[in-house]
ChimeraX commands (.cxc) that place a marker at each C-alpha (Angstrom):
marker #1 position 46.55,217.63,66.91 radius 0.5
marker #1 position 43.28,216.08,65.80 radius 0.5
marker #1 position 40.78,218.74,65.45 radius 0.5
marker #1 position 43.02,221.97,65.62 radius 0.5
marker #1 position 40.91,222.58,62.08 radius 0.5
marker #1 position 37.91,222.54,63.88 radius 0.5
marker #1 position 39.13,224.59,67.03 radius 0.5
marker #1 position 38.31,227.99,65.55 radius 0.5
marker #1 position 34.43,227.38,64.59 radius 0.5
marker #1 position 33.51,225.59,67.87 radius 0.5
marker #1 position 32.06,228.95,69.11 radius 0.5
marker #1 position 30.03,229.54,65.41 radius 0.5
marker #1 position 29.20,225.87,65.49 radius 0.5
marker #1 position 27.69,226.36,69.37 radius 0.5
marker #1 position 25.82,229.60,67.72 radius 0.5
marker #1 position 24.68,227.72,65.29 radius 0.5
marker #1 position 25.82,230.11,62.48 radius 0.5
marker #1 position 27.71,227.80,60.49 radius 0.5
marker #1 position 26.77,226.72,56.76 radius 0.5
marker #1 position 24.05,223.49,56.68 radius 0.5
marker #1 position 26.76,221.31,55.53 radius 0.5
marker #1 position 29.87,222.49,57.83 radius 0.5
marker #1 position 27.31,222.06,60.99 radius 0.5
marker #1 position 26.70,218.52,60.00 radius 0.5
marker #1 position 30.15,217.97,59.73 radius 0.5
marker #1 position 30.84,219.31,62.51 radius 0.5
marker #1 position 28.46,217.54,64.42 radius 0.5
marker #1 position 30.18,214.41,62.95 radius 0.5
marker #1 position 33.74,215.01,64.00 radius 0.5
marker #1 position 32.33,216.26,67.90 radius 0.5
marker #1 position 30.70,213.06,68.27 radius 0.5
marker #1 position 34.49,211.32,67.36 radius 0.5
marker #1 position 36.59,213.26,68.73 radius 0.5
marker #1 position 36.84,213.53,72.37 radius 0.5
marker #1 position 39.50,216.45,72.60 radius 0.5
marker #1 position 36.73,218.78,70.58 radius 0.5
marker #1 position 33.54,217.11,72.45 radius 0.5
marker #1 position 35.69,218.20,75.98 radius 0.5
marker #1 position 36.34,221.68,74.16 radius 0.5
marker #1 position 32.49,222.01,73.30 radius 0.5
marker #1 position 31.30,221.03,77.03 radius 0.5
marker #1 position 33.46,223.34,78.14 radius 0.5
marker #1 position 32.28,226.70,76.33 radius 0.5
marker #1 position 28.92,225.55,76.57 radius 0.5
marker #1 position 29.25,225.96,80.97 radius 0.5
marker #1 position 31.27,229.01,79.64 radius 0.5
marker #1 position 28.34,230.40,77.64 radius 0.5
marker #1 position 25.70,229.35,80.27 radius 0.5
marker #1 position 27.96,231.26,83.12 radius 0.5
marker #1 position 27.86,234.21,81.05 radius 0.5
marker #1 position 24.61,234.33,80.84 radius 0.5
marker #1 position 23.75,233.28,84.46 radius 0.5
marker #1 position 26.10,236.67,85.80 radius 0.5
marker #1 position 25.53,239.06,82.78 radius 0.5
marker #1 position 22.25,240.69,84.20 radius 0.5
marker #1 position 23.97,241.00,87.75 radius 0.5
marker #1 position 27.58,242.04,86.43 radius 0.5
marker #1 position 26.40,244.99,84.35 radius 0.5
marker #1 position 23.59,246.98,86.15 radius 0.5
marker #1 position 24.00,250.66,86.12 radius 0.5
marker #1 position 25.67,252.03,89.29 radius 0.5
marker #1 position 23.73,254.73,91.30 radius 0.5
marker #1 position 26.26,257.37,90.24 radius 0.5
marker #1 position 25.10,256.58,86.49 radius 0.5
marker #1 position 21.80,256.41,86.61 radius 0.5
marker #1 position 21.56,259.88,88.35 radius 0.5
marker #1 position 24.29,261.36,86.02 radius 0.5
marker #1 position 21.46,260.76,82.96 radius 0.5
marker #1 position 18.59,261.80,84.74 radius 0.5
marker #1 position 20.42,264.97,85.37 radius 0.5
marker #1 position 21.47,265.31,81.79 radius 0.5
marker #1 position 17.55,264.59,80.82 radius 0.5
marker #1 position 16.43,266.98,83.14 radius 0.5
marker #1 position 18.64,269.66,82.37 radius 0.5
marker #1 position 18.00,268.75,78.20 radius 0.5
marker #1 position 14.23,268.90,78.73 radius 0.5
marker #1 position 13.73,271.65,81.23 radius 0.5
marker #1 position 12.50,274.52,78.93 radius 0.5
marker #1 position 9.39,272.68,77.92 radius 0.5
marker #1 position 9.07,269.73,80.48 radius 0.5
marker #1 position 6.87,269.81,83.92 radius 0.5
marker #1 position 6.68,266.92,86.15 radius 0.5
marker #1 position 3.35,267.98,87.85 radius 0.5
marker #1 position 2.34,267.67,84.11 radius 0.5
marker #1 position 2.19,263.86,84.48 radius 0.5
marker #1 position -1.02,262.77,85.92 radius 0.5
marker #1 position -0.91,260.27,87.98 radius 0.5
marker #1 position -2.62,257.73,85.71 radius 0.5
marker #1 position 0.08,258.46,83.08 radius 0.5
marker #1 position 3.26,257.56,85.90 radius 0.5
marker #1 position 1.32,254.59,86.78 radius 0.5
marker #1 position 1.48,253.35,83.38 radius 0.5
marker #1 position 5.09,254.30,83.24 radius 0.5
marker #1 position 5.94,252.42,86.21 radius 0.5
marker #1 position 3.71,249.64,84.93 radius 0.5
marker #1 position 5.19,249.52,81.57 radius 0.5
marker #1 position 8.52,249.70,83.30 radius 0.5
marker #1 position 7.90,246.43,86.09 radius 0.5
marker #1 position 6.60,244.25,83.00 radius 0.5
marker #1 position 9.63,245.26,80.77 radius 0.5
marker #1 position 11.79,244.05,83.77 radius 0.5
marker #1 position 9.88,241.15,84.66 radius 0.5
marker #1 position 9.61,239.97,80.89 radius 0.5
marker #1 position 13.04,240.30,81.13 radius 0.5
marker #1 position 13.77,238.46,84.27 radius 0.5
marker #1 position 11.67,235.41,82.86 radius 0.5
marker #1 position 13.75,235.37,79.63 radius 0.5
marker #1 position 16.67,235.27,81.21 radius 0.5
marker #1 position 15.62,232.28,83.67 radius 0.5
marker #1 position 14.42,230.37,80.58 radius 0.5
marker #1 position 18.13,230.97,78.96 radius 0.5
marker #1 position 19.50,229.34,82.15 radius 0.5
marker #1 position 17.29,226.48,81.94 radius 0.5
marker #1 position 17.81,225.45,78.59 radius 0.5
marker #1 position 21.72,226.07,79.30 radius 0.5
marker #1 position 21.61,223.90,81.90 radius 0.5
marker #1 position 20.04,220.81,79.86 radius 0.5
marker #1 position 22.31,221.29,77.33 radius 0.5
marker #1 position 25.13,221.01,78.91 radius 0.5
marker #1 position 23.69,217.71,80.70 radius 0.5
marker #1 position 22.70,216.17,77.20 radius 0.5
marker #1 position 26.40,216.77,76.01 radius 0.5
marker #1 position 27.90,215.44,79.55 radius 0.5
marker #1 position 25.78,212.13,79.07 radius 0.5
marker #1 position 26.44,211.48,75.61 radius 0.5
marker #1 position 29.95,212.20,76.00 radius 0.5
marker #1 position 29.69,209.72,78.92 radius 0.5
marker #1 position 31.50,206.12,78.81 radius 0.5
marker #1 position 27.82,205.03,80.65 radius 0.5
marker #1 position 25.10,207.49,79.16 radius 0.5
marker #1 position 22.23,205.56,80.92 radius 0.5
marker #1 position 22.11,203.77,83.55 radius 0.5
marker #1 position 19.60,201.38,82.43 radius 0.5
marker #1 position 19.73,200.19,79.31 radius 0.5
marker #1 position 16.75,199.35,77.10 radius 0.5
marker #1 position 14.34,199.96,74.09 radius 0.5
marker #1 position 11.31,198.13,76.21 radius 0.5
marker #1 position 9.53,200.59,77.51 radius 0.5
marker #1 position 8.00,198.20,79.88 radius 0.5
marker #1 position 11.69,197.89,81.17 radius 0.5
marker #1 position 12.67,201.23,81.06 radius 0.5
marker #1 position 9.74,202.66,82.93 radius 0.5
marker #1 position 9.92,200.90,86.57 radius 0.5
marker #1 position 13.65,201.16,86.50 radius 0.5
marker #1 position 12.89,204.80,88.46 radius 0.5
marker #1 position 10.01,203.89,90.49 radius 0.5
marker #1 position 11.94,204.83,93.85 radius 0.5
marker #1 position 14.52,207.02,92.25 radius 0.5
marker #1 position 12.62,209.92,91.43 radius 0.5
marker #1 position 9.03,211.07,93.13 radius 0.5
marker #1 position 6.73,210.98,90.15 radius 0.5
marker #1 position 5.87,208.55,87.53 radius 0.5
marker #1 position 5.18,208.81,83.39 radius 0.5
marker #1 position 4.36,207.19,80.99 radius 0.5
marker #1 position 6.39,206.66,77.44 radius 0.5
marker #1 position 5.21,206.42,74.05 radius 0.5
marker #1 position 4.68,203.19,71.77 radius 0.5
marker #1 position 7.61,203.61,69.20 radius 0.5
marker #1 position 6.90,200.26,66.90 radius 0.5
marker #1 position 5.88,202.19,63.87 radius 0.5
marker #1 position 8.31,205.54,64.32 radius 0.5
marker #1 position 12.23,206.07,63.38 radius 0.5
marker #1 position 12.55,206.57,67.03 radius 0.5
marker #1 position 14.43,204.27,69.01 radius 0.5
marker #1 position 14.81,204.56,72.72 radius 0.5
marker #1 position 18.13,203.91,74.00 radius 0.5
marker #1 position 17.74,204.29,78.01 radius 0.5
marker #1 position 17.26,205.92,81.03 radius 0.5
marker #1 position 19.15,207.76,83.81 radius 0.5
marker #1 position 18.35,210.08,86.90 radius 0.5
marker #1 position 19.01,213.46,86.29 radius 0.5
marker #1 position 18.94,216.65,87.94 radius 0.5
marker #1 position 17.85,220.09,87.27 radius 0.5
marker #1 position 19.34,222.46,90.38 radius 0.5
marker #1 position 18.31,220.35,93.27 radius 0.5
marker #1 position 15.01,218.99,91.44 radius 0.5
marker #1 position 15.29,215.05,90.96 radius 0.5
marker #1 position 13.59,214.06,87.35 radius 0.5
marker #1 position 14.25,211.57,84.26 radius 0.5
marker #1 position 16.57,211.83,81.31 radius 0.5
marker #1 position 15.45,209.45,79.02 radius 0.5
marker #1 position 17.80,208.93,75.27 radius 0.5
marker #1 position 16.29,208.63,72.21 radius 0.5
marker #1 position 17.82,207.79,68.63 radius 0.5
marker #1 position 16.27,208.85,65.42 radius 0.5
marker #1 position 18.74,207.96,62.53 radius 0.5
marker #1 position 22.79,209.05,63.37 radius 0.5
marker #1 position 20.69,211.77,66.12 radius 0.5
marker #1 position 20.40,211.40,70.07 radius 0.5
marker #1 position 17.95,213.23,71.46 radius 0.5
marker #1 position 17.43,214.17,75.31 radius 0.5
marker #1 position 14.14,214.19,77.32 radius 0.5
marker #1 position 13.85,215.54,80.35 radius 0.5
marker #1 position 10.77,215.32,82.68 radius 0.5
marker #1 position 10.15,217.02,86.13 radius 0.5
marker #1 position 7.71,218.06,88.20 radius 0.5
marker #1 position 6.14,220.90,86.93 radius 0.5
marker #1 position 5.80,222.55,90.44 radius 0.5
marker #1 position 9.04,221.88,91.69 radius 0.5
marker #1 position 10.23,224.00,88.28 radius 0.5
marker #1 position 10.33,227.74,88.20 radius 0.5
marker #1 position 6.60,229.37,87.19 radius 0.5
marker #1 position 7.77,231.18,84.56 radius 0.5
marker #1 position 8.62,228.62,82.14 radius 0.5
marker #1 position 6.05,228.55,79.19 radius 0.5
marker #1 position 3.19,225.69,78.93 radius 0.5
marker #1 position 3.88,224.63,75.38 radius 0.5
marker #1 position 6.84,226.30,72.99 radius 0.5
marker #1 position 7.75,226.17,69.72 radius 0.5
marker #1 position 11.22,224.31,68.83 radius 0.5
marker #1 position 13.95,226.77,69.31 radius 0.5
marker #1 position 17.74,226.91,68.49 radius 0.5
marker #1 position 19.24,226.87,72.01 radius 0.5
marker #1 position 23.23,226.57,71.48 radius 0.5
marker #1 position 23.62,224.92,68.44 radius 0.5
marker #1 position 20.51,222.58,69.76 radius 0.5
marker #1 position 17.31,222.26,68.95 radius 0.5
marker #1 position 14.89,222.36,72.03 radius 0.5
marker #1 position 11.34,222.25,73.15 radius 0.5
marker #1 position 9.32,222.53,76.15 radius 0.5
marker #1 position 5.84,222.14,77.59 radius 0.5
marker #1 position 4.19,221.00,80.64 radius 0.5
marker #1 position 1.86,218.28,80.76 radius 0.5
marker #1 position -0.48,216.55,83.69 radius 0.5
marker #1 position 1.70,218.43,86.25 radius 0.5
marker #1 position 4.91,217.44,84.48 radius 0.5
marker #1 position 7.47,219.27,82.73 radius 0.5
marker #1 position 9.14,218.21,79.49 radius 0.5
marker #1 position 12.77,219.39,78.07 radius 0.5
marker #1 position 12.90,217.84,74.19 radius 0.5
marker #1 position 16.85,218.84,73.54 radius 0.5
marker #1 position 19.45,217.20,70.54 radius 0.5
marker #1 position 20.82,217.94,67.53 radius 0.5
marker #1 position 18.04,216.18,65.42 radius 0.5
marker #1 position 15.99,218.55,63.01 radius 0.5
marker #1 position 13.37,220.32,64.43 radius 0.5
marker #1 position 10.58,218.28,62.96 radius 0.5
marker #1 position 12.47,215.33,64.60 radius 0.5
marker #1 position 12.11,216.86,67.96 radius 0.5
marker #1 position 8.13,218.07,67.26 radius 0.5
marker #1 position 7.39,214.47,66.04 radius 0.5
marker #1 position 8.95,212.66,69.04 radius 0.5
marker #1 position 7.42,215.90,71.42 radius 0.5
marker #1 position 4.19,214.91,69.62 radius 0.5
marker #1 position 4.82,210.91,70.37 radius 0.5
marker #1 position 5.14,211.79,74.54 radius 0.5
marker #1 position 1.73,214.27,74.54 radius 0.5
marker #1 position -0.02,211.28,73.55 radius 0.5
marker #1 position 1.42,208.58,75.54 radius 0.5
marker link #1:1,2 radius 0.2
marker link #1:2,3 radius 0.2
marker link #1:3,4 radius 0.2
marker link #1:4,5 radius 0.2
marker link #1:5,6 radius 0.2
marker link #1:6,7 radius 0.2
marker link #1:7,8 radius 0.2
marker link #1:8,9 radius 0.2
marker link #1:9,10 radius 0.2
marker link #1:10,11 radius 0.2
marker link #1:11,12 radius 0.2
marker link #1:12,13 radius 0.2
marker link #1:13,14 radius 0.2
marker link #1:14,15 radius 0.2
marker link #1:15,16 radius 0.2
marker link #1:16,17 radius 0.2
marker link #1:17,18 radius 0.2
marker link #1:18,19 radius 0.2
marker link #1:19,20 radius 0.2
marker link #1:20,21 radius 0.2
marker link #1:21,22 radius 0.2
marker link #1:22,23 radius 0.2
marker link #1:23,24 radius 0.2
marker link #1:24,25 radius 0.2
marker link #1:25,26 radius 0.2
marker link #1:26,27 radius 0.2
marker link #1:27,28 radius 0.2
marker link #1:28,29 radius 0.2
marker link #1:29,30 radius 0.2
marker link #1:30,31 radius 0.2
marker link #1:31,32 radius 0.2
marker link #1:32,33 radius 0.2
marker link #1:33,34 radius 0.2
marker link #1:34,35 radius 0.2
marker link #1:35,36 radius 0.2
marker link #1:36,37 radius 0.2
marker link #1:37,38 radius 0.2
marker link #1:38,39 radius 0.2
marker link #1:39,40 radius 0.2
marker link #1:40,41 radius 0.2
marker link #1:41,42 radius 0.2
marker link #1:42,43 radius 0.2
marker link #1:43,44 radius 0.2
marker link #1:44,45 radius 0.2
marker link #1:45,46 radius 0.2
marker link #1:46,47 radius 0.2
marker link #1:47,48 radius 0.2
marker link #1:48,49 radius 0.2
marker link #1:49,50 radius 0.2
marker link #1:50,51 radius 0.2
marker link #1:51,52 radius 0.2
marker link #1:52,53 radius 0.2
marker link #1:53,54 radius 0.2
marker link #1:54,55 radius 0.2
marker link #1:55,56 radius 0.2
marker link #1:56,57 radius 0.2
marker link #1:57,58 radius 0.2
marker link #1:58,59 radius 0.2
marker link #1:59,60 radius 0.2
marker link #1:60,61 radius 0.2
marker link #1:61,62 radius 0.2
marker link #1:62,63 radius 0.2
marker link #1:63,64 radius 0.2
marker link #1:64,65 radius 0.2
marker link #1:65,66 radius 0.2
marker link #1:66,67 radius 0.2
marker link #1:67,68 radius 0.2
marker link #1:68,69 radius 0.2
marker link #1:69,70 radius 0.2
marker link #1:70,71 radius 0.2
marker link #1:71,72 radius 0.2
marker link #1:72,73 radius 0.2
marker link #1:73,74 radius 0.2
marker link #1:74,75 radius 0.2
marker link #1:75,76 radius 0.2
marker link #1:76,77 radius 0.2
marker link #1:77,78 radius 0.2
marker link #1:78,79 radius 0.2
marker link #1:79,80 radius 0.2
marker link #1:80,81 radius 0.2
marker link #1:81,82 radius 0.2
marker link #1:82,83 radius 0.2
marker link #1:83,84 radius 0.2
marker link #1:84,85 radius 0.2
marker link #1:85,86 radius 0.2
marker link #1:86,87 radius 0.2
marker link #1:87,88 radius 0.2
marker link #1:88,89 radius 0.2
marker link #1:89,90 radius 0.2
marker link #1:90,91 radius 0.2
marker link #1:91,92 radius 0.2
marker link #1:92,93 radius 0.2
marker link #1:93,94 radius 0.2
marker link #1:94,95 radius 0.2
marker link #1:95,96 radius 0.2
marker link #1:96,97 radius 0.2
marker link #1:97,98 radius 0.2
marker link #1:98,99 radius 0.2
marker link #1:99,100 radius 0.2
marker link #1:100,101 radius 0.2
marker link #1:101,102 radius 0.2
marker link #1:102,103 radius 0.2
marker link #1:103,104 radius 0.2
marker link #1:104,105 radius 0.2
marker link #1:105,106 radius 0.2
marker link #1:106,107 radius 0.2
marker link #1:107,108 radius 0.2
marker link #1:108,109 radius 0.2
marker link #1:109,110 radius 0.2
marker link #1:110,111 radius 0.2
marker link #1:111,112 radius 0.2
marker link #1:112,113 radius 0.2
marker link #1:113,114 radius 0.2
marker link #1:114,115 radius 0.2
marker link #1:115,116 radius 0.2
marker link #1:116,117 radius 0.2
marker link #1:117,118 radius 0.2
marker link #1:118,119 radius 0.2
marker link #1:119,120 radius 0.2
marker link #1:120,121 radius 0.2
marker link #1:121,122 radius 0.2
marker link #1:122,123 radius 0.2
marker link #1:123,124 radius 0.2
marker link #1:124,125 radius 0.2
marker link #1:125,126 radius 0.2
marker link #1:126,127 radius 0.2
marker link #1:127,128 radius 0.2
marker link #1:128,129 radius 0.2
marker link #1:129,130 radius 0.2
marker link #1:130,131 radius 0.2
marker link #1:131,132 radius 0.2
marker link #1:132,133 radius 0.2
marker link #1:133,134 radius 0.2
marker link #1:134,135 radius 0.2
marker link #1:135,136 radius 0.2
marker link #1:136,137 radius 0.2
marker link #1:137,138 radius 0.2
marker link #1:138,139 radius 0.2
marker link #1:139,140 radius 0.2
marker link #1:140,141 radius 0.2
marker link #1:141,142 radius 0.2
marker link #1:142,143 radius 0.2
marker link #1:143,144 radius 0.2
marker link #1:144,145 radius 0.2
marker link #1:145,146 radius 0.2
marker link #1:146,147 radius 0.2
marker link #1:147,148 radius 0.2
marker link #1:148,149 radius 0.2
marker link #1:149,150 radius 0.2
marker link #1:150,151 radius 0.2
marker link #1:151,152 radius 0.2
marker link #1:152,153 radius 0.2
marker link #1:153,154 radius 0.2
marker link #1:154,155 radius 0.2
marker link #1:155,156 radius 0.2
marker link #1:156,157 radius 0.2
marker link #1:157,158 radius 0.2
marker link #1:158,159 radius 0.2
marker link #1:159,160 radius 0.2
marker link #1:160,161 radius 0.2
marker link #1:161,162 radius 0.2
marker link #1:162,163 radius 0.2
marker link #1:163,164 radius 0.2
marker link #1:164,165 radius 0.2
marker link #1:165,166 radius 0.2
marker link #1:166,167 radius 0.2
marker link #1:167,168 radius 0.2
marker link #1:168,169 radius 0.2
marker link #1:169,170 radius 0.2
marker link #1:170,171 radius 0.2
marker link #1:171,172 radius 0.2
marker link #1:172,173 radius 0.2
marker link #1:173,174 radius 0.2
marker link #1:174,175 radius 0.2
marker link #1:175,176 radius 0.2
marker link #1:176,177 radius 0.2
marker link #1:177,178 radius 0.2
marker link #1:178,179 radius 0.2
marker link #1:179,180 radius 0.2
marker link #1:180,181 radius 0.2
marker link #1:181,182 radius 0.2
marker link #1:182,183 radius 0.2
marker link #1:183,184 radius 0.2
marker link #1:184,185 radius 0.2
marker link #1:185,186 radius 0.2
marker link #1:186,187 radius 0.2
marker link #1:187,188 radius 0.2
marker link #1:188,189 radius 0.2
marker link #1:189,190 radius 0.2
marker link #1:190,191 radius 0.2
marker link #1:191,192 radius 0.2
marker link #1:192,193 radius 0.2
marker link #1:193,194 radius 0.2
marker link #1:194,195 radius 0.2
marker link #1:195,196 radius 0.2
marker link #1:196,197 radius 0.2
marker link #1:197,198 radius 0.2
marker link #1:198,199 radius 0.2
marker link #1:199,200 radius 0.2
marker link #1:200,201 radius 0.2
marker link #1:201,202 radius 0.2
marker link #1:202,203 radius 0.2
marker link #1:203,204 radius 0.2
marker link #1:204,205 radius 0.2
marker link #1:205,206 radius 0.2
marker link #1:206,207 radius 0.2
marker link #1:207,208 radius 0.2
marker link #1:208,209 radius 0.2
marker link #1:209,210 radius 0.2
marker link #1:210,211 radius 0.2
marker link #1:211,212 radius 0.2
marker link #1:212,213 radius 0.2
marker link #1:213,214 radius 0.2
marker link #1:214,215 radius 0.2
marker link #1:215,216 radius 0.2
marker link #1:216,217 radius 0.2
marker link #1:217,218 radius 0.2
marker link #1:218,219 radius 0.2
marker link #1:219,220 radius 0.2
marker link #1:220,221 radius 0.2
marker link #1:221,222 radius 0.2
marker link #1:222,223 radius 0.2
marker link #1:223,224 radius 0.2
marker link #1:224,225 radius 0.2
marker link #1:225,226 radius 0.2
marker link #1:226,227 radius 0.2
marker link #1:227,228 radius 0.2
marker link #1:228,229 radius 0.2
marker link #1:229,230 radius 0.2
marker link #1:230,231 radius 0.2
marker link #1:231,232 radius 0.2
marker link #1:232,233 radius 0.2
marker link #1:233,234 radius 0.2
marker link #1:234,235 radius 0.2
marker link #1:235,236 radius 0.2
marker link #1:236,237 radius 0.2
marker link #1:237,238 radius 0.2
marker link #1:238,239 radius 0.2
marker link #1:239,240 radius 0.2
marker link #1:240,241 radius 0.2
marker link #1:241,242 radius 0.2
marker link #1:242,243 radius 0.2
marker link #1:243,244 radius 0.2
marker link #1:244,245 radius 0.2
marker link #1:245,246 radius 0.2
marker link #1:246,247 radius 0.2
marker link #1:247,248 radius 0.2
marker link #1:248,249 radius 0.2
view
């Protein structure tokens, strides 16, 4: 079967923890072969439910938690007081304790998020109709979702850049309506997304660095009360220079 050579380094390749040259071709045969680009959509949800149910599905039970308190008691008891804690030093504890868990909570919403788009850039691309309108004109591309979505933008002037923009489609993020717009730079498609900023969760940061996000590189940042996904396979200068491009349009 075509691909069966690939089959066992989908999940490294989706990592991205596979040589330079094997991820390129890699990347290459996906974008061929739609057995292995099905295969790849379909650990990607796989990953992305993981993730969504792994804070839920593994939470200490009651029984647990008060087994190792007793143990720590019991361990500690010869030279440990409770009344020895002022109170300043428990409510530092307990502060230390609701950031940890609300750092924690925000990471994990930001994993979704990025899952999410992910799996929507490799849905469209593997798509017989990736965009719905069809156009490098900006001018064109633009008004084709005045109506369709409740927010306008603007996109960047591309005439002296390797980027080339391909189209546009509706997409959505949970319930939230917003733009998926395709860009080309070289053999690379590249994803952005814009919503409204305050139809998003808060806890997404303003501006972030690229990041590997399952085997893509990504970046986000809000900007005059929109939020922008940046998400392909392009190198991550690719992805700053075109993030750079849409700041200043």
């Amino acid at each position: 079967m075509p691909g069966d050579e690939w089959q066992p380094k989908l999940d490294t390749y989706l990592d991205g923890e596979l040589p330079a040259e094997e991820m390129r071709e890699l990347d290459s045969h996906v974008r061929s072969c739609p057995s292995c680009a099905a295969e790849v959509l379909n650990r990607l949800q796989l990953k992305r439910a993981v993730q969504a149910s792994a804070a839920k599905r593994y939470l200490p039970t009651t029984e647990f938690r008060e087994r190792i308190q007793k143990s720590i008691t019991i361990r500690r008891r010869p030279t440990f007081r409770w009344g020895s804690l002022t109170a300043a030093t428990v409510a530092a504890l307990l502060i230390a304790g609701a950031l940890t868990f609300y750092v924690g909570l925000q990471k994990l919403h930001r994993e979704q998020v990025f899952s999410e788009l992910a799996d929507l850039h490799v849905t469209t691309l593997a798509s017989p109709t990736p965009v719905d309108v069809v156009s490098s004109d900006r001018h064109t591309v633009k008004p084709w979702f005045q109506g369709k979505i409740p927010f306008t933008f603007n996109l960047p002037e591309l005439k002296d850049s390797e980027f080339v923009l391909v189209g546009g489609r509706v997409a959505y993020l949970g319930q939230t309506p917003g733009a998926q717009l395709i860009y080309q730079v070289r053999k690379h498609q590249i994803s952005v997304f814009i919503f409204q900023d305050r139809a998003l969760s808060r806890d997404l940061s303003t501006d972030t660095p690229v990041m590997r996000k399952l085997s893509f590189n990504a970046k986000t940042w809000s900007q005059d009360g929109l939020r922008y996904f940046v998400v392909g396979d392009a190198t991550p200068e690719d992805i700053q220079g075109l993030s750079q491009l849409l700041k200043k349009s």
